[in-house]
C-alpha positions as CSV (number, residue, x, y, z in Angstrom):
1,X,90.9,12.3,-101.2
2,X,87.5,10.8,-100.9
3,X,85.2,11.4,-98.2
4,X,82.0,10.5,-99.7
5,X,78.5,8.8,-98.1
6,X,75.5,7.9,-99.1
7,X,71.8,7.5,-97.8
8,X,69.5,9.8,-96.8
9,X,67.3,12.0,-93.8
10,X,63.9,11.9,-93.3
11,X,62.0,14.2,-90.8
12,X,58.3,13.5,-89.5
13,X,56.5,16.7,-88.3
14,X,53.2,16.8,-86.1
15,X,51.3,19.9,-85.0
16,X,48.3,19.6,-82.6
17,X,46.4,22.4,-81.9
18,X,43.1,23.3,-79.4
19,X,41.0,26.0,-78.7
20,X,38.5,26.5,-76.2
21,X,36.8,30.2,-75.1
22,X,33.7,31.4,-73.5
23,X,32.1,34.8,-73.9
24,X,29.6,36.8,-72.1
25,X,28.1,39.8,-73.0
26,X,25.4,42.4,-71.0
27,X,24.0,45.6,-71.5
28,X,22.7,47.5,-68.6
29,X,20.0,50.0,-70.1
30,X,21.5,52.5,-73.0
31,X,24.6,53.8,-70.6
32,X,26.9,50.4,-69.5
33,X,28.1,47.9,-72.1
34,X,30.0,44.4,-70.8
35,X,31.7,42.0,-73.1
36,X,33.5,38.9,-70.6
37,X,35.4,36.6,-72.5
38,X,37.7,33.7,-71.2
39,X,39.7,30.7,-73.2
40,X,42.3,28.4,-73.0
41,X,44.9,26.8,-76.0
42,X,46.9,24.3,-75.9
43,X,49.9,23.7,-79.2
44,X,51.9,20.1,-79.4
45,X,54.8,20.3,-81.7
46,X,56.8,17.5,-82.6
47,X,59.6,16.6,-85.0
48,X,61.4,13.2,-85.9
49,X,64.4,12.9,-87.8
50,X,66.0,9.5,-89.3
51,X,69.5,9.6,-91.0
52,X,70.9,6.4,-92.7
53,X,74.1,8.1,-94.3
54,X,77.0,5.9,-94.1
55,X,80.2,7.1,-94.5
56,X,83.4,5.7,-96.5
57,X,87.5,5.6,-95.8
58,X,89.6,8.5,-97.6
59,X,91.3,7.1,-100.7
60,X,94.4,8.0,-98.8
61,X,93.5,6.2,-95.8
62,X,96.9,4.6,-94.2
63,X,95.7,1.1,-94.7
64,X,94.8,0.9,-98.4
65,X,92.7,-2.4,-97.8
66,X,90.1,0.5,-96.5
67,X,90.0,3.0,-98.9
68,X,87.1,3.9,-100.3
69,X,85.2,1.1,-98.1
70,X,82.1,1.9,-95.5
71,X,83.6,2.8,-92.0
72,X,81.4,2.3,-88.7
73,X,78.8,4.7,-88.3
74,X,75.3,4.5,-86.5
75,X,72.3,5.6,-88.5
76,X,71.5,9.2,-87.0
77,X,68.1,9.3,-84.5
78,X,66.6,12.3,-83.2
79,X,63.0,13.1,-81.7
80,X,62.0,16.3,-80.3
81,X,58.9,18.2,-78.5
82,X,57.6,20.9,-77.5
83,X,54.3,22.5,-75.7
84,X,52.8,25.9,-75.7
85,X,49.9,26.5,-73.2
86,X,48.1,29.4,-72.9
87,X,45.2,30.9,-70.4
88,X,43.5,34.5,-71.8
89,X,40.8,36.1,-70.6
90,X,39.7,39.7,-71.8
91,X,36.9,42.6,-70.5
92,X,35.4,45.3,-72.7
93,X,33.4,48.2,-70.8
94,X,31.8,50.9,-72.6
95,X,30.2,54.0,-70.8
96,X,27.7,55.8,-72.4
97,X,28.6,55.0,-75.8
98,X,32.0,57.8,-75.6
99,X,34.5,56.3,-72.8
100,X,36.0,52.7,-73.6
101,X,37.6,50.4,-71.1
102,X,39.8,47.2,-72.5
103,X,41.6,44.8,-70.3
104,X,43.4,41.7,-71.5
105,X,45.7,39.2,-69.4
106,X,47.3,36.2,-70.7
107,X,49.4,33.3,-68.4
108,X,51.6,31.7,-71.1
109,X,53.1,28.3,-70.5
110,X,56.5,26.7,-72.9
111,X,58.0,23.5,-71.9
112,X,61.4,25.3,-73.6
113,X,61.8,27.2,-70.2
114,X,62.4,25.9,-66.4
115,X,60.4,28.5,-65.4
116,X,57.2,27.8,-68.1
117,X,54.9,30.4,-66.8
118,X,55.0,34.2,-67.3
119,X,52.2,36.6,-67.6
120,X,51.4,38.9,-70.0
121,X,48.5,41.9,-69.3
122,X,47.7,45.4,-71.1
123,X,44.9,47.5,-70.3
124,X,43.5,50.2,-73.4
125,X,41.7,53.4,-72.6
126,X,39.7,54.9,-75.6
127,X,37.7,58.3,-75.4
128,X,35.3,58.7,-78.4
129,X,35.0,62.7,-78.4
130,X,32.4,63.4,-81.1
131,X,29.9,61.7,-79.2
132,X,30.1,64.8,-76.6
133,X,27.4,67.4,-76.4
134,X,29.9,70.2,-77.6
135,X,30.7,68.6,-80.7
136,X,27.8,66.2,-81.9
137,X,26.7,69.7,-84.1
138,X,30.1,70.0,-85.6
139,X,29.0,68.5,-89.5
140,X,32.6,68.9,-91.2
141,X,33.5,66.7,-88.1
142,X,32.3,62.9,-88.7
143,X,34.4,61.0,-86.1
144,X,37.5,62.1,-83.2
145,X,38.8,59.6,-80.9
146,X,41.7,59.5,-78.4
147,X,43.2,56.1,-77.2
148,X,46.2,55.2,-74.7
149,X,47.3,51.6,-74.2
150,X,49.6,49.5,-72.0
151,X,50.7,46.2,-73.1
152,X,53.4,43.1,-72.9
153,X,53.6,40.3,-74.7
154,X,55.8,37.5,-74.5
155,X,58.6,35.4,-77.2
156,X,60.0,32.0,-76.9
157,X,62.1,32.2,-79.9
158,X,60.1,30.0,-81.7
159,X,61.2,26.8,-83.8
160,X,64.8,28.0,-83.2
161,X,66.1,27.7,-79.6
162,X,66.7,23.9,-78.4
163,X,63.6,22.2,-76.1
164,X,65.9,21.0,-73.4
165,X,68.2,23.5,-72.7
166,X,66.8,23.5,-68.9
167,X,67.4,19.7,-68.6
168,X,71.1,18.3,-68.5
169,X,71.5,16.6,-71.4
170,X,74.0,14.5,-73.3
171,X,74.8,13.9,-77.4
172,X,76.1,10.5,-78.2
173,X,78.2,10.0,-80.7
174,X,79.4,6.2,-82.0
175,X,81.4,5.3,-84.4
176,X,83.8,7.2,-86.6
177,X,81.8,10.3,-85.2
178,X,83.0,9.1,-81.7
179,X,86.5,8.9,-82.4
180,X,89.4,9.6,-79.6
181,X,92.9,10.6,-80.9
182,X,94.2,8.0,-78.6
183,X,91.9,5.3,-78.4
184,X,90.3,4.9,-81.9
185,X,86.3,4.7,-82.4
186,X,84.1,4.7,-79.8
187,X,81.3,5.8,-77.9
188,X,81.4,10.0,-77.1
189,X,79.2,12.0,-74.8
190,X,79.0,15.1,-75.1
191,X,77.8,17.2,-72.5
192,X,75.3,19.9,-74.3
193,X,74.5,24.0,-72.9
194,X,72.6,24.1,-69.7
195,X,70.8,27.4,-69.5
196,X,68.3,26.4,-66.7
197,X,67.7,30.1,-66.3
198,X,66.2,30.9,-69.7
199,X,63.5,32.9,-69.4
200,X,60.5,34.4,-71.4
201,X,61.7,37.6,-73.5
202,X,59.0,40.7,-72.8
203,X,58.3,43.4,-74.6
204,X,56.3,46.5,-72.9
205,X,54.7,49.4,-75.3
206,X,53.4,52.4,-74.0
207,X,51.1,54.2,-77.0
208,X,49.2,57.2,-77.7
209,X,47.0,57.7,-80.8
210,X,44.8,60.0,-82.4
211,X,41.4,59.1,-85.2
212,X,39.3,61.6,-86.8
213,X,37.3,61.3,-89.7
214,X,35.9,64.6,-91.8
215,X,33.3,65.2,-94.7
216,X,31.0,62.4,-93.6
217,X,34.2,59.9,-93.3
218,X,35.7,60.6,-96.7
219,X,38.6,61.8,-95.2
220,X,40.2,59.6,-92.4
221,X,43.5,59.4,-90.4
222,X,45.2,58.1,-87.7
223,X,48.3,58.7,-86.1
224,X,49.8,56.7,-83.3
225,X,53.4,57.3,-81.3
226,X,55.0,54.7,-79.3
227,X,57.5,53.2,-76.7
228,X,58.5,49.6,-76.8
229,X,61.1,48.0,-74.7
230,X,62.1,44.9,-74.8
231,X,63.8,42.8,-72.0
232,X,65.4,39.8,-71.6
233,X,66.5,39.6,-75.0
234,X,66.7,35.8,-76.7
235,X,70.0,35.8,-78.4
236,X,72.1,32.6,-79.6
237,X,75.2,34.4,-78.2
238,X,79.2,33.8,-77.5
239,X,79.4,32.6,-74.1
240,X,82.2,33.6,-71.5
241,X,85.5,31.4,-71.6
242,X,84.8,28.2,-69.6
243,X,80.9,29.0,-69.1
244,X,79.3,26.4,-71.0
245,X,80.1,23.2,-72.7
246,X,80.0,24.8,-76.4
247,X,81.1,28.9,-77.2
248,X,77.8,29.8,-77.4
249,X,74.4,29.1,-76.5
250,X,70.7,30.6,-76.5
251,X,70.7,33.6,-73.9
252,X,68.8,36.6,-72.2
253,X,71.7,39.1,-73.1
254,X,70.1,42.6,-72.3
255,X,67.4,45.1,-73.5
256,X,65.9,46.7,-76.5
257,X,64.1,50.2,-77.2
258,X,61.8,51.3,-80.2
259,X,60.4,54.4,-80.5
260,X,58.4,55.9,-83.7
261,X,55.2,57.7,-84.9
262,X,52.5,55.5,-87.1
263,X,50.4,57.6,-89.4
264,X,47.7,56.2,-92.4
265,X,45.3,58.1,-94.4
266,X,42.1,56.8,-96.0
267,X,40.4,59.3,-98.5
268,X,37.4,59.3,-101.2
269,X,38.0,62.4,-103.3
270,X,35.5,61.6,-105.9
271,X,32.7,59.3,-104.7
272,X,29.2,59.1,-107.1
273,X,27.2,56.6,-109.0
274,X,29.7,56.3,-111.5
275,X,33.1,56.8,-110.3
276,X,34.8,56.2,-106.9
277,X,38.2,57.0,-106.1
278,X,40.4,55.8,-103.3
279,X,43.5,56.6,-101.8
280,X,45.4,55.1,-99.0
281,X,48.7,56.1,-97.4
282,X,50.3,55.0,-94.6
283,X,54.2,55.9,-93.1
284,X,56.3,54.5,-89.9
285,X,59.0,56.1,-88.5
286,X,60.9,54.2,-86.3
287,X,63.9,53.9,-84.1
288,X,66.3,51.4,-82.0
289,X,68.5,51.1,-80.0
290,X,69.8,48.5,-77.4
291,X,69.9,49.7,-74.1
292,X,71.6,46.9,-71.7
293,X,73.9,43.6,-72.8
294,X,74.9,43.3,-69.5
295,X,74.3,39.1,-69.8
296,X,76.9,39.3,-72.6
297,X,79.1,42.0,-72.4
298,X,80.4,43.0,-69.2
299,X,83.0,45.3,-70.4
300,X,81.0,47.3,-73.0
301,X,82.3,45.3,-75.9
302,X,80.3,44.8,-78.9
303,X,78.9,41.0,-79.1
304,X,78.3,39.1,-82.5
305,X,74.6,38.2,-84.1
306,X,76.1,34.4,-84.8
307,X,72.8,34.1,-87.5
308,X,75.0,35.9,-90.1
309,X,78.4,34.7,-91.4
310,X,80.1,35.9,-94.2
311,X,82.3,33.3,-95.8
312,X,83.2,30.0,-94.8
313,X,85.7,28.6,-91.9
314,X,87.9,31.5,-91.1
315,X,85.1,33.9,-92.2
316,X,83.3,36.7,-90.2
317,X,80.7,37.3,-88.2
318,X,78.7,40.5,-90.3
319,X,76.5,42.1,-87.2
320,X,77.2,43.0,-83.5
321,X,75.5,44.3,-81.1
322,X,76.4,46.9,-78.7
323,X,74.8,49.6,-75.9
324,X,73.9,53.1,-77.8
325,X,74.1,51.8,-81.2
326,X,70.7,50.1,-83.7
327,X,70.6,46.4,-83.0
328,X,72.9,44.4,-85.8
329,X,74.6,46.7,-86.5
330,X,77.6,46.0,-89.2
331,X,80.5,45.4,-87.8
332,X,83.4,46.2,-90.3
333,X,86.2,48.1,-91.2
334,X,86.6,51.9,-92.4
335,X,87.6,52.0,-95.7
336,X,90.2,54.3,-97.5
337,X,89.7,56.4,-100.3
338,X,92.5,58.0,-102.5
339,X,92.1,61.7,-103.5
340,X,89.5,61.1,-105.9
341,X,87.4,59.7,-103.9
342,X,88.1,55.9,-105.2
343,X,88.5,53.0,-102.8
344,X,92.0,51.7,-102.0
345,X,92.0,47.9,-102.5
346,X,92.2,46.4,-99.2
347,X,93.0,49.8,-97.7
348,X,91.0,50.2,-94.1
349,X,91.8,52.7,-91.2
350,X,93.8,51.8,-88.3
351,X,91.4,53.7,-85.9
352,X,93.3,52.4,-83.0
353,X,96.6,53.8,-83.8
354,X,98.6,50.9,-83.2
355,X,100.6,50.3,-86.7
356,X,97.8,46.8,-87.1
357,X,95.1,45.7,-88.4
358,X,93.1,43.7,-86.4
359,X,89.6,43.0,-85.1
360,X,90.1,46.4,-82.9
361,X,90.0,48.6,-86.0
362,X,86.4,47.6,-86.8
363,X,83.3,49.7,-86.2
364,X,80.0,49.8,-85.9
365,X,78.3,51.1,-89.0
366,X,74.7,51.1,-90.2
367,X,71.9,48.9,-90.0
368,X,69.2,46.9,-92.1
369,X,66.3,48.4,-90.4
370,X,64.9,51.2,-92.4
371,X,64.1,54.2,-90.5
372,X,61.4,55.2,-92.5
373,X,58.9,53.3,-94.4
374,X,55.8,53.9,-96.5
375,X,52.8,52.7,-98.2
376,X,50.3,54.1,-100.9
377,X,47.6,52.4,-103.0
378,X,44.9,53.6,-105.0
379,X,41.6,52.2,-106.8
380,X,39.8,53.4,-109.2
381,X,36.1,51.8,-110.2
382,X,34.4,53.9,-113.1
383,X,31.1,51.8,-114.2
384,X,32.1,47.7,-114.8
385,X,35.6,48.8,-114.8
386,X,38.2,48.9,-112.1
387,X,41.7,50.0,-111.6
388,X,44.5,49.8,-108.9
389,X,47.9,49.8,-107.7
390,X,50.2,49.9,-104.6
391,X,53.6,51.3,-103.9
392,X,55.9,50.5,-101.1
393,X,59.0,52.8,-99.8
394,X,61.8,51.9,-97.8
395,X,64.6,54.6,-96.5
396,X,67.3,53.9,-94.9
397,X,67.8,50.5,-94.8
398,X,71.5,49.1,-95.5
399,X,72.9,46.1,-97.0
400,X,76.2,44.4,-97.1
401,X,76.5,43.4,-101.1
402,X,77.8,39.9,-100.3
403,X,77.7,39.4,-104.4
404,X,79.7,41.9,-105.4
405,X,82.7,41.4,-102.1
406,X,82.8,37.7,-103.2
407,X,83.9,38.9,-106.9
408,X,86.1,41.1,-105.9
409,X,90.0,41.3,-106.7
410,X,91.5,39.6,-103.5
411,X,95.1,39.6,-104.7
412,X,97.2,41.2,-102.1
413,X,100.2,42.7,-104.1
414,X,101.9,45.8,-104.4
415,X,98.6,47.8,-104.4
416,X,98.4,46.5,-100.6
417,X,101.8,47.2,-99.8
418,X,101.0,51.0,-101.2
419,X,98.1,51.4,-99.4
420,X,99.2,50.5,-96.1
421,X,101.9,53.0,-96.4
422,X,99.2,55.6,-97.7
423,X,96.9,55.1,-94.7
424,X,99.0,54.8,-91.6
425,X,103.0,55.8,-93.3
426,X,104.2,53.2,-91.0
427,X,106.0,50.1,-92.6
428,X,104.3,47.6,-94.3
429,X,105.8,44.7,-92.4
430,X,104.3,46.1,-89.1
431,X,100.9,44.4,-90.9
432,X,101.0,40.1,-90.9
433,X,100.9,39.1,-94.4
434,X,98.8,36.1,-95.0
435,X,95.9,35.8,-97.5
436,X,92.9,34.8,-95.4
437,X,93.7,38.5,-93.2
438,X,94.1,40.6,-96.9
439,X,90.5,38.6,-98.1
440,X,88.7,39.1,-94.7
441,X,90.1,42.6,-94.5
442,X,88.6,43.8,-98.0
443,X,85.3,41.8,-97.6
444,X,84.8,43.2,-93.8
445,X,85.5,46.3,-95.3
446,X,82.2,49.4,-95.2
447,X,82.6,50.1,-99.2
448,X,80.4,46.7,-99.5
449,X,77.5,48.5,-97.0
450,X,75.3,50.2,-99.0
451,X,72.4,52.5,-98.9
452,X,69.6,50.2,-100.0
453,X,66.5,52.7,-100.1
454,X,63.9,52.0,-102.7
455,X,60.5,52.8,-104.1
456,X,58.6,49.8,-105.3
457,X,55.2,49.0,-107.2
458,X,54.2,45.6,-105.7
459,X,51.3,45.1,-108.3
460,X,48.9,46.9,-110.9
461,X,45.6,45.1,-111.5
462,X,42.6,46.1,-114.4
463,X,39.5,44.0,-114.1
464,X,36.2,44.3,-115.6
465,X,33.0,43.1,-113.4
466,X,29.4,42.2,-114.9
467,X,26.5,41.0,-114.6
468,X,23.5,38.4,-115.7
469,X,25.7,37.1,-118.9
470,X,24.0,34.8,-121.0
471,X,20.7,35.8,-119.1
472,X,17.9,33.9,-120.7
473,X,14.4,33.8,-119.4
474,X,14.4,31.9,-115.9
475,X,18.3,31.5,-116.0
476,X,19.5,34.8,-114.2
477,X,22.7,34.5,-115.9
478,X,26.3,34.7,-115.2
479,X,27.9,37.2,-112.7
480,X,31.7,37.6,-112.5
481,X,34.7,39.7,-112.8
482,X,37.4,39.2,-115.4
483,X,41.0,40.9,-114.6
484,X,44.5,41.2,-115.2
485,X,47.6,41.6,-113.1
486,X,51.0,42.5,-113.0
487,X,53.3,42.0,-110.0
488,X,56.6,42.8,-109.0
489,X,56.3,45.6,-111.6
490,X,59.4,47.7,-110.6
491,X,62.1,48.8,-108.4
492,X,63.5,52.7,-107.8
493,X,67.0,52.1,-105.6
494,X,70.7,53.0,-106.2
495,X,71.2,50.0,-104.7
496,X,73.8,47.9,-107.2
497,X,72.6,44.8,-106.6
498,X,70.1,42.9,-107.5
499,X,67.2,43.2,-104.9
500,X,67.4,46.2,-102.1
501,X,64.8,44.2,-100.0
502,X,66.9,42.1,-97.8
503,X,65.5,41.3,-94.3
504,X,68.4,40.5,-92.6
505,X,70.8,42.6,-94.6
506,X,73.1,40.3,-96.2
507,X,72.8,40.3,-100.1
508,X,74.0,36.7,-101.1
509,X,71.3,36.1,-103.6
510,X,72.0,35.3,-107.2
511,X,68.4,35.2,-108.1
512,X,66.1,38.2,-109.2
513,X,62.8,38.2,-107.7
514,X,60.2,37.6,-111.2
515,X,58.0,40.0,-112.5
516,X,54.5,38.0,-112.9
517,X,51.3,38.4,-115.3
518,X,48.0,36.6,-113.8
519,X,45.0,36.8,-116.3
520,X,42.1,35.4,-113.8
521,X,38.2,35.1,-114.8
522,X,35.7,34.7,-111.4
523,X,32.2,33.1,-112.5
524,X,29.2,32.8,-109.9
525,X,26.3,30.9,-111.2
């Protein structure tokens, strides 16, 4: 059977930019400080996309005088645009050099939204303590400052969510892609999603934080703890039955809470004409959870992230949603382990108790989001020379090993038929035997989630700096800095797969990230 086309896509991007702002600044003798500023911008995307693929008859097409011959198809055409407009205007107002006053406001305009305009303030209180009289004499003390802060910011969801979804809309289709069961080719349109209700997702954080510096600011640290919510959620989400034109569509499906603590650490243990050392440490701690899915899920039901699907066709949906629980969360079955504490093949708990296994025996387990992570770097300069390196920690992020489930044994024989009676002693036929449910089963299964914590050194770099080479009488010489460095250097996980750093939590990647060697030279003349 041949299905084949040839020709090709073309797509014409254009970004326009501007940027306009004003400032004014005053000082009112040594007690009042005012900073003013104002500005506007303005953002133009467009995209054009050309298609001249023309498609051919199946070699088994009825009327063999056609196969293999070009069928009727009109050259795909597509434009799109968008505009992003934005008003800002921010104060700063500092009192006697110790109490700090911030306000910001911005009135953000899309053209993806009916409704274009929201806006978006904060307001940040700072109050520099060592600057008061009962502790400018404290000399171990070299800086202490308290800040609050009030903020939201807006998201449009970027590049991904359609321009028009406010506007009724239409997708013709001609040709063999407008074909009618009963009436052969022809002209199709399709009625696309109207959401003219789409609005601006917001996020609101509340934060407290504290800096101090000590031994003349070789020692400083800052810790901050935070609560951010965030509304209206943009989600391309399942629709009701008979709600829209297509099953699913862009939404504002609920809430979202994070809260954590921020902490970094800058010190200079040894710092003299020679040698300077300097370390730096920094660790989030962070936690989510969604709140409200009310736009999506009426009944309390966990609702699919559509961005991730594992498998082809009859395949399944990796990460749901759902009020209480982390957002994407996996969404996948319990699996069952013999006494030894080795995994059944295609063995998962019937946690409803009904003698089935269906989509109702899924659960929602883990997420990709680590709850902790971590930073630390260090440099070392000793005369010309100069050393450093950085090392990066993730705990408790999870990943679904999509490599491994896709090479797993699939083959549903008697070790299915023995582990169904082993989990639920109820008979085997009470299960439907076909294959796609025994390969979904097993893939959908929470042996493939795995703890995906690691420790990893993002780079080591030696260099060697001097100064007036080749210096000969008027000619100051050469200044520069010759170095080497090694990236990538190496990973700490008991991860099994290849990379432990995946974003979105689904491992499907074949390919190791490189380890690279750069040996640069910098010359000033």
């Amino acid at each position: 059977m041949y299905y084949g086309s040839v020709g090709g896509e073309s797509i014409l991007k254009r970004n326009l930019s501007l940027n306009a702002y004003a400032q004014y600044y005053k000082d009112f003798n040594d007690n009042h400080h005012f900073d003013i500023m104002g500005g506007y911008e303005w953002q133009h995307f467009w995209k054009s996309t050309n298609s001249d693929y023309v498609g051919r008859y199946p070699m088994t097409n009825d009327d063999p005088t056609l196969a293999g011959t070009e069928r009727p198809h009109t050259p795909y055409e597509y434009k799109t645009d968008s505009y992003l407009v934005s008003f800002f205007g921010r104060a700063n107002y500092i009192l006697m050099n110790r109490y700090y006053l911030t306000a910001t406001v911005r009135d953000d305009g899309t053209s993806r939204f009916k409704n274009h305009w929201a806006w978006f303030p904060s307001v940040a209180l700072a109050w520099k303590a060592k600057e008061e009289n009962f502790l400018k004499d404290v000399s171990w003390l070299s800086d202490l400052k308290l800040r609050l802060g009030w903020g939201m910011t807006g998201q449009q969801a970027g590049e991904k969510i359609n321009n028009y979804n406010w506007i009724p809309t239409y997708s013709v289709s001609t040709g063999t892609n407008g074909f009618y069961p009963l009436m052969g080719n022809g002209t199709l349109y399709r009625p696309d999603n109207y959401t003219p209700d789409l609005k601006w997702e917001t996020t609101t954080t509340y934060n407290i934080g504290l800096d101090f510096g000590i031994m003349d600011q070789k020692l400083t640290a800052s810790i901050d703890a935070y609560y951010r919510k965030t509304e209206d959620l943009l989600n391309y989400a399942p629709l009701a039955s008979m709600a829209g034109y297509r099953n699913q569509a862009w939404q504002n499906i609920g809430s979202l809470e994070n809260k954590g603590i921020e902490f970094a650490l800058d010190w200079k243990p040894i710092v003299n004409n020679d040698l300077i050392w300097t370390i730096n440490y920094n660790l989030t701690y962070n936690k989510n959870e969604i709140t409200d899915l009310s736009g999506v899920s009426d009944n309390g039901a966990p609702v699919a992230n559509t961005d991730i699907k594992v498998g082809q066709g009859s395949g399944f949906y990796l990460q749901y949603n759902q009020v209480g629980y982390p957002a994407n969360s996996f969404y996948v079955y319990q699996q069952v382990y013999d006494k030894k504490g080795n995994p059944i093949e295609n063995a998962v708990v019937d946690r409803d108790g009904d003698g089935k296994i269906t989509e109702n025996d899924k659960y929602l387990y883990k997420n990709a989001a680590p709850d902790v992570t971590m930073g630390l770097s260090s440099r070392l300069e000793y005369k010309n020379w100069d050393f450093g390196f950085s090392l990066r920690a993730s705990l408790g992020n999870y990943v679904y090993d999509g490599i491994n489930a896709g090479w797993s044994n699939m083959n549903p024989g008697e070790v299915w038929s023995n582990s169904l009676n082993y989990l639920s002693n109820r008979p085997v036929d009470a299960v439907a035997r076909n294959w796609q449910t025994y390969e979904i089963t097993a893939k959908a299964s929470d042996y493939w989630v795995r703890n995906a914590s690691f420790l990893k050194c993002d780079n080591i770099t030696l260099g060697y700096s001097f100064a007036n080479l080749l210096k000969n009488g008027s000619y100051r010489g050469l200044n520069g800095r010759v170095y080497g460095t090694v990236s990538n250097v190496f990973t700490i996980s008991n991860y099994d797969g290849i990379d432990p750093e995946i974003n979105n939590g689904f491992d499907n990647n074949l390919y190791p990230r490189p380890i690279s060697f750069i040996i640069g030279l910098n010359l000033n003349f």
